[in-house]
DSSP file (Angstrom, degrees, kcal/mol; ACC not computed):
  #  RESIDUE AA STRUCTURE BP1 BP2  ACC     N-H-->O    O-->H-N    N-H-->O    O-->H-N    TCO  KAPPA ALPHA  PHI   PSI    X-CA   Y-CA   Z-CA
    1    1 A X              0   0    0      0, 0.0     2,-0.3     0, 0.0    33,-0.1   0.000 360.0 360.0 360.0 121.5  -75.2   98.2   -8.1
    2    2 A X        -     0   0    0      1,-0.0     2,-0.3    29,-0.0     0, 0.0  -0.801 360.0-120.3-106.7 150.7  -78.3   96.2   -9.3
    3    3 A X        -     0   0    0     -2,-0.3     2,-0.3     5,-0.0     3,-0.1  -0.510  31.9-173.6 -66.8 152.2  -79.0   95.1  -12.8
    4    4 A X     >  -     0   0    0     -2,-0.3     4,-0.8     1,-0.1     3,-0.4  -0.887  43.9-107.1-133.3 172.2  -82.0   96.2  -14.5
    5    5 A X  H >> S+     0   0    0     -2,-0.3     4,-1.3     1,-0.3     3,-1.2   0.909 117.2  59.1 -76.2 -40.3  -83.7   95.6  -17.6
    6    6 A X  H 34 S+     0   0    0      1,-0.3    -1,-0.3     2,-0.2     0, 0.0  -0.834 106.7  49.0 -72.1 100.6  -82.5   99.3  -18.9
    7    7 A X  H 3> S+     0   0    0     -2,-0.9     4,-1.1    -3,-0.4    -1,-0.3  -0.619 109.7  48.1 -80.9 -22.6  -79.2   98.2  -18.4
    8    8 A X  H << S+     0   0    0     -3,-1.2    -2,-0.2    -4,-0.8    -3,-0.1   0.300 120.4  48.9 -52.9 -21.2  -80.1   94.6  -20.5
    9    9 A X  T  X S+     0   0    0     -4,-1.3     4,-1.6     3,-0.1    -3,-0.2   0.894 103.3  51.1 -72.4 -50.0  -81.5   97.2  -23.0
   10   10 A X  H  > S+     0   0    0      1,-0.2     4,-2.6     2,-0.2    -2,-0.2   0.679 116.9  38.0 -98.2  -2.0  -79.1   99.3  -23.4
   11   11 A X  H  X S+     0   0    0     -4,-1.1     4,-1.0     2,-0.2    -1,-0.2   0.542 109.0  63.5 -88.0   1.9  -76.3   96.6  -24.2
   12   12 A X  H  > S+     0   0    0      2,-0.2     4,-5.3     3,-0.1    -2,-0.2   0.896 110.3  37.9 -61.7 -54.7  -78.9   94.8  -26.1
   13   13 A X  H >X S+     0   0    0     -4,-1.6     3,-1.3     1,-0.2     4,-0.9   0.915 111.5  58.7 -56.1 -64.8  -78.7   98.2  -28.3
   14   14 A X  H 3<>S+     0   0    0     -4,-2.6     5,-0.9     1,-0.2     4,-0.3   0.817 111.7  40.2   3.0 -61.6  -74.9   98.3  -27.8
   15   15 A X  H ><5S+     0   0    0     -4,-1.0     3,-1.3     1,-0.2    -1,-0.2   0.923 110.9  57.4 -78.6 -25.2  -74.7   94.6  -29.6
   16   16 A X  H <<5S+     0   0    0     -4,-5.3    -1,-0.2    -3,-1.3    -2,-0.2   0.729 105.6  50.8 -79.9 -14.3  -77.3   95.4  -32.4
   17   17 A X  T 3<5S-     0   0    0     -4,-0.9    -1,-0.3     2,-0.1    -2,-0.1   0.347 128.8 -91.4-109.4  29.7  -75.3   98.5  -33.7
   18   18 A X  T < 5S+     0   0    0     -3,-1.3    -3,-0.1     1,-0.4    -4,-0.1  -0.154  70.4 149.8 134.3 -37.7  -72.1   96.5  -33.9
   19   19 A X      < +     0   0    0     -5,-0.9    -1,-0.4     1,-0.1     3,-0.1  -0.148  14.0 175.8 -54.5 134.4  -70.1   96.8  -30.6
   20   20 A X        +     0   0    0      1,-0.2     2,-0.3     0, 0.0    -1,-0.1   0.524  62.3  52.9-120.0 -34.1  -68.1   93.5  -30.3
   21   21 A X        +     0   0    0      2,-0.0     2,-0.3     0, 0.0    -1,-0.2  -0.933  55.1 169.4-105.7 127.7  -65.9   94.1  -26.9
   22   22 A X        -     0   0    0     -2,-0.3     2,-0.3    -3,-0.1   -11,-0.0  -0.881  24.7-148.2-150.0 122.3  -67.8   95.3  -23.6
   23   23 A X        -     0   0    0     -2,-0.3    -2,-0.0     1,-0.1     4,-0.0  -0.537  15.7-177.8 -81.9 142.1  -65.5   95.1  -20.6
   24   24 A X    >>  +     0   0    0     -2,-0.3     4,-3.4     2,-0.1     3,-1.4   0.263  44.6 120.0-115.6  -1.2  -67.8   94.3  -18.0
   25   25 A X  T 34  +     0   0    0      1,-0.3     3,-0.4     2,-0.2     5,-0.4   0.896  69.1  49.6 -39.7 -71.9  -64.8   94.6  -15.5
   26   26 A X  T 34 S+     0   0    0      1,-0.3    -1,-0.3     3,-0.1    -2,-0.1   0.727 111.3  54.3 -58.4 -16.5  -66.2   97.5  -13.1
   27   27 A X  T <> S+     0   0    0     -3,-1.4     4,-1.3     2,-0.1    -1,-0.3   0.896 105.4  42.4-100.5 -15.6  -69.3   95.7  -12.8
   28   28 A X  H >X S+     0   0    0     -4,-3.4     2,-1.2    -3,-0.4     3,-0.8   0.876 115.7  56.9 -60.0 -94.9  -68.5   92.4  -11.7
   29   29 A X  H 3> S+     0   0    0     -4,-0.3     4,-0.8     1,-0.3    -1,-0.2   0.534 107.1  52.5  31.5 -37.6  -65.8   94.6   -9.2
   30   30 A X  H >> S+     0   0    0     -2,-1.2     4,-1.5    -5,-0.4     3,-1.2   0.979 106.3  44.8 -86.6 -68.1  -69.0   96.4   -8.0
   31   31 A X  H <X S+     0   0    0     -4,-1.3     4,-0.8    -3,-0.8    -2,-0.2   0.713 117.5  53.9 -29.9 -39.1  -71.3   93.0   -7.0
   32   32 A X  H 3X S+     0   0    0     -4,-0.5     4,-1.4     2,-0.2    -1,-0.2   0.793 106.4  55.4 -81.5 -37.4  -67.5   91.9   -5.2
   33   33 A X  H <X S+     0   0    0     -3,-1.2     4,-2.1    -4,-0.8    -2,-0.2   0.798 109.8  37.8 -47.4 -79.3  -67.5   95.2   -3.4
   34   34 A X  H  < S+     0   0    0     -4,-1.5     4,-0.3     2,-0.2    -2,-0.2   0.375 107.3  59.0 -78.9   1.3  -70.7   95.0   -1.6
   35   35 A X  H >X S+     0   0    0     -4,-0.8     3,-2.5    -5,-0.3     4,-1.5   0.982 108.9  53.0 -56.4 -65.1  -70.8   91.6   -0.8
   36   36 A X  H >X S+     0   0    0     -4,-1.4     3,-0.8     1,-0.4     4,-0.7   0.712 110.0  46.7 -41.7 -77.3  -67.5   92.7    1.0
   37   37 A X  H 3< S+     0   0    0     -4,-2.1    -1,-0.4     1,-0.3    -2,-0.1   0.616 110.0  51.0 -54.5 -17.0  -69.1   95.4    2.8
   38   38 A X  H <4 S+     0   0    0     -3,-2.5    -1,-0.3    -4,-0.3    -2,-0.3   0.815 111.0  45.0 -91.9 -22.4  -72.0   93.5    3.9
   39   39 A X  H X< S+     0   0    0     -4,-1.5     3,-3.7    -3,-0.8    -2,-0.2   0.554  80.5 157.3 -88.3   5.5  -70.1   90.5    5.5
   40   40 A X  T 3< S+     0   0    0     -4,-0.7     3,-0.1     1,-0.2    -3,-0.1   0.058  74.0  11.4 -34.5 123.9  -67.6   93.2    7.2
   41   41 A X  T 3  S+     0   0    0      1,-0.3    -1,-0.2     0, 0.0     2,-0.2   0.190  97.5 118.8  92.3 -16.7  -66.1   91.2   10.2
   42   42 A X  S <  S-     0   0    0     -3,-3.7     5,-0.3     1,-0.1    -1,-0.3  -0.565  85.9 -76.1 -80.0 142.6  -67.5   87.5    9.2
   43   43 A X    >>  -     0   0    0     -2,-0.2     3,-2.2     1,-0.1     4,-1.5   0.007  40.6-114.0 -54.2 157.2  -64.5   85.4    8.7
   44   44 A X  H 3> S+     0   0    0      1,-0.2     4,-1.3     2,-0.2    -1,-0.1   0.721 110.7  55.7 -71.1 -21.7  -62.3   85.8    5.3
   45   45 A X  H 3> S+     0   0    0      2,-0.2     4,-2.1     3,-0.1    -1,-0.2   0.910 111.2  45.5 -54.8 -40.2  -63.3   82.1    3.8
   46   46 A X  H <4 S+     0   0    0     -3,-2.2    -2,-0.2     2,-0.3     4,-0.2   0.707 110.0  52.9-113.4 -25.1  -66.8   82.9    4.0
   47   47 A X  H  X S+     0   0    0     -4,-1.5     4,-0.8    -5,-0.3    -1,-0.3   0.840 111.5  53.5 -37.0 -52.2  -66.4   86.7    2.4
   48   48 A X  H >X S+     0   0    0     -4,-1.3     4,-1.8     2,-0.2     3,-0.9   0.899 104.5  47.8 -65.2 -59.1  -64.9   85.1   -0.1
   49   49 A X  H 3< S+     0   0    0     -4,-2.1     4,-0.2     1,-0.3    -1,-0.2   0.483 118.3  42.4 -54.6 -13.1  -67.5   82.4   -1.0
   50   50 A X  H 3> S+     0   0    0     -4,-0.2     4,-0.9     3,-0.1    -1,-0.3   0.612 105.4  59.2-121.6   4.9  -69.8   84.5   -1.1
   51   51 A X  H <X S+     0   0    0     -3,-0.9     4,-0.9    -4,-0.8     3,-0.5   0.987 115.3  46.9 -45.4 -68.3  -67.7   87.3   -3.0
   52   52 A X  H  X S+     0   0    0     -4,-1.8     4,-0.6     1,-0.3    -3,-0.1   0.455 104.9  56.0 -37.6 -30.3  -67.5   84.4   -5.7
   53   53 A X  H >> S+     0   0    0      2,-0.2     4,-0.6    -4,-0.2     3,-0.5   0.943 113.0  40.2 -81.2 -58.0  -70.9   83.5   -5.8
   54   54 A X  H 3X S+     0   0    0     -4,-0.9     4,-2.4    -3,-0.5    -2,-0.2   0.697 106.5  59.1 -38.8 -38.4  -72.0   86.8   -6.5
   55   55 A X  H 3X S+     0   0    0     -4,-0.9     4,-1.0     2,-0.3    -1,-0.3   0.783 109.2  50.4-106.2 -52.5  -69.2   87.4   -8.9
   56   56 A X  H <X S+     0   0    0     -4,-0.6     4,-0.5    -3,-0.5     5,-0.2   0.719 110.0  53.6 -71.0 -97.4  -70.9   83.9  -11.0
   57   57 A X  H >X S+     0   0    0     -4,-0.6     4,-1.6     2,-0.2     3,-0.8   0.368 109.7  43.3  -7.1 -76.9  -74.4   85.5  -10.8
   58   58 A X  H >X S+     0   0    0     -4,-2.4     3,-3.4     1,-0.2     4,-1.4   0.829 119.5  41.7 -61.4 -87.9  -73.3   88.5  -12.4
   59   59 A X  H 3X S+     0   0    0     -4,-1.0     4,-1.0     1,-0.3     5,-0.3   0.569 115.9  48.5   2.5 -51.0  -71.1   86.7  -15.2
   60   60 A X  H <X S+     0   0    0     -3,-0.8     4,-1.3    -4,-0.5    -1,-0.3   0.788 110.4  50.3 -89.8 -29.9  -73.6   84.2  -15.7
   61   61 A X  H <X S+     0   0    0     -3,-3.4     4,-3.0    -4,-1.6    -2,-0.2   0.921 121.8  44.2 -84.4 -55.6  -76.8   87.7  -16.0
   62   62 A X  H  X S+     0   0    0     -4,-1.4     4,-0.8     1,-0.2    -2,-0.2   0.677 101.9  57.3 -92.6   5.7  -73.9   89.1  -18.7
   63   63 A X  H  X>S+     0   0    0     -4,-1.0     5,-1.2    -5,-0.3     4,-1.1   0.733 118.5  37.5 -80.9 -43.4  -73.1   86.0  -20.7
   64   64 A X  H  <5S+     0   0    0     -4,-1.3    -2,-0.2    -5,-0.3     3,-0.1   0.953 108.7  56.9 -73.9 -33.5  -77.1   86.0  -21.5
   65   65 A X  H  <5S+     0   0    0     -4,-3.0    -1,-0.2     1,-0.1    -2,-0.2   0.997 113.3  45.5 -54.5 -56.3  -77.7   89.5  -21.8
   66   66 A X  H  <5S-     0   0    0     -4,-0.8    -2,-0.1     1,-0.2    -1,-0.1   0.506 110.8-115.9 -79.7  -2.4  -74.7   89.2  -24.8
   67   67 A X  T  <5S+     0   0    0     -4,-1.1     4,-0.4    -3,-0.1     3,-0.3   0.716  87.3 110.3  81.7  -1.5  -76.1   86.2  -26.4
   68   68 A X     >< +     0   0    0     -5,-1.2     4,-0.8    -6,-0.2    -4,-0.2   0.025  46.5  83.1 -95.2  30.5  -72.7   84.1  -25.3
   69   69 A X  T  4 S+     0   0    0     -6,-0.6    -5,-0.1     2,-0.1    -1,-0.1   0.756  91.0  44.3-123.5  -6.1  -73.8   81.9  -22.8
   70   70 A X  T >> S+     0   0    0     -3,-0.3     3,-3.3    -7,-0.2     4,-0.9   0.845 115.9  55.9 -84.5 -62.8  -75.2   78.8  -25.1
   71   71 A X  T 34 S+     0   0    0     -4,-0.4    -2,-0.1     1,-0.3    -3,-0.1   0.502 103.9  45.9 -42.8 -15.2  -72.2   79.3  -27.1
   72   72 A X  T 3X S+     0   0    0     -4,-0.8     4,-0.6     2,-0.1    -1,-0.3   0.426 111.4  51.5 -96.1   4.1  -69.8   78.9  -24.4
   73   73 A X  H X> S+     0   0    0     -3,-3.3     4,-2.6     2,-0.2     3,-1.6   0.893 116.2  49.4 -91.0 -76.5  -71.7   75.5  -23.0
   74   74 A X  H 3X S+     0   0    0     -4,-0.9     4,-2.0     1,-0.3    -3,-0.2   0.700 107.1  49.4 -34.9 -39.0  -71.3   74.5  -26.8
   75   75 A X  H 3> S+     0   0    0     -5,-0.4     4,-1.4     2,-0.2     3,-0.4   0.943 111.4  48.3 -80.0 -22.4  -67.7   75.4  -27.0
   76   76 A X  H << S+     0   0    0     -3,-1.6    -2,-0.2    -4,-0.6     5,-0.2   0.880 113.7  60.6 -62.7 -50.3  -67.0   73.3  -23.7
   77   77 A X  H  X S+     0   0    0     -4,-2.6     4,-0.9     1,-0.2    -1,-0.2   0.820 115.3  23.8 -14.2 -66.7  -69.1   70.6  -25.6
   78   78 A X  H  < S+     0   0    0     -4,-2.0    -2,-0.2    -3,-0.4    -1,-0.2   0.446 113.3  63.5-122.1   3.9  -67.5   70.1  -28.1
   79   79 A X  T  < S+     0   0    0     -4,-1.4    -1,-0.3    -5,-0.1    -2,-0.2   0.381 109.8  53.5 -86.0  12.4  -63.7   71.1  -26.9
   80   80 A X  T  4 S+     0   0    0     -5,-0.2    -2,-0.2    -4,-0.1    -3,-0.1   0.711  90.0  98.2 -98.8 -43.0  -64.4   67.9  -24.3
   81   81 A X  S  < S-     0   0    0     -4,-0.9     2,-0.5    -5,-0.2     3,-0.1  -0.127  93.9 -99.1 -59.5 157.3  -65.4   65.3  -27.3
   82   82 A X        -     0   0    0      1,-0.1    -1,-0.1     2,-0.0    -2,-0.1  -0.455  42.2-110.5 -66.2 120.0  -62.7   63.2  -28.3
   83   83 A X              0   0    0     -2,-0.5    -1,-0.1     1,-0.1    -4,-0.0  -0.217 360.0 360.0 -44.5 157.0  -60.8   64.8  -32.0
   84   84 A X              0   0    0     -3,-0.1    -1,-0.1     0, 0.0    -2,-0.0   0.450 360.0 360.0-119.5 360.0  -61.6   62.5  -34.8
């Protein structure tokens, strides 16, 4: 499964008529999937690190598509400062 811009479109349209929850669960799952199949046989550390990596890519592609992904650097921001 590759991303495209018509998939960046069509959850653009998704957020602009209201939708507030989009499980993104089957597509991270997918990216996890075919890594899997393409290291078939490579040792299991190294499946894994690059499951993971993949797994951030895609997270990181749907935290911008959904307009969250300054707002979750911002909450880390400012849940790190000291309370006053």
């Amino acid at each position: 499964m590759v991303s495209t811009a018509e998939d960046e479109e069509i959850f653009s349209k998704y957020i602009k008529a209201g939708v507030v929850k989009i499980n993104i669960n089957k597509g991270i799952n997918k990216y996890y999937a075919d890594v899997q199949k393409e290291m078939e046989g490579k040792p299991l550390t190294a499946v894994m690190e690059a499951c993971t990596k993949h797994m951030q890519k895609t997270v990181e592609r749907y935290m911008k598509w959904f307009g969250s992904a300054a707002t979750s650097i911002a909450t880390q921001i400012s849940s790190s400062l000291p309370s006053s």
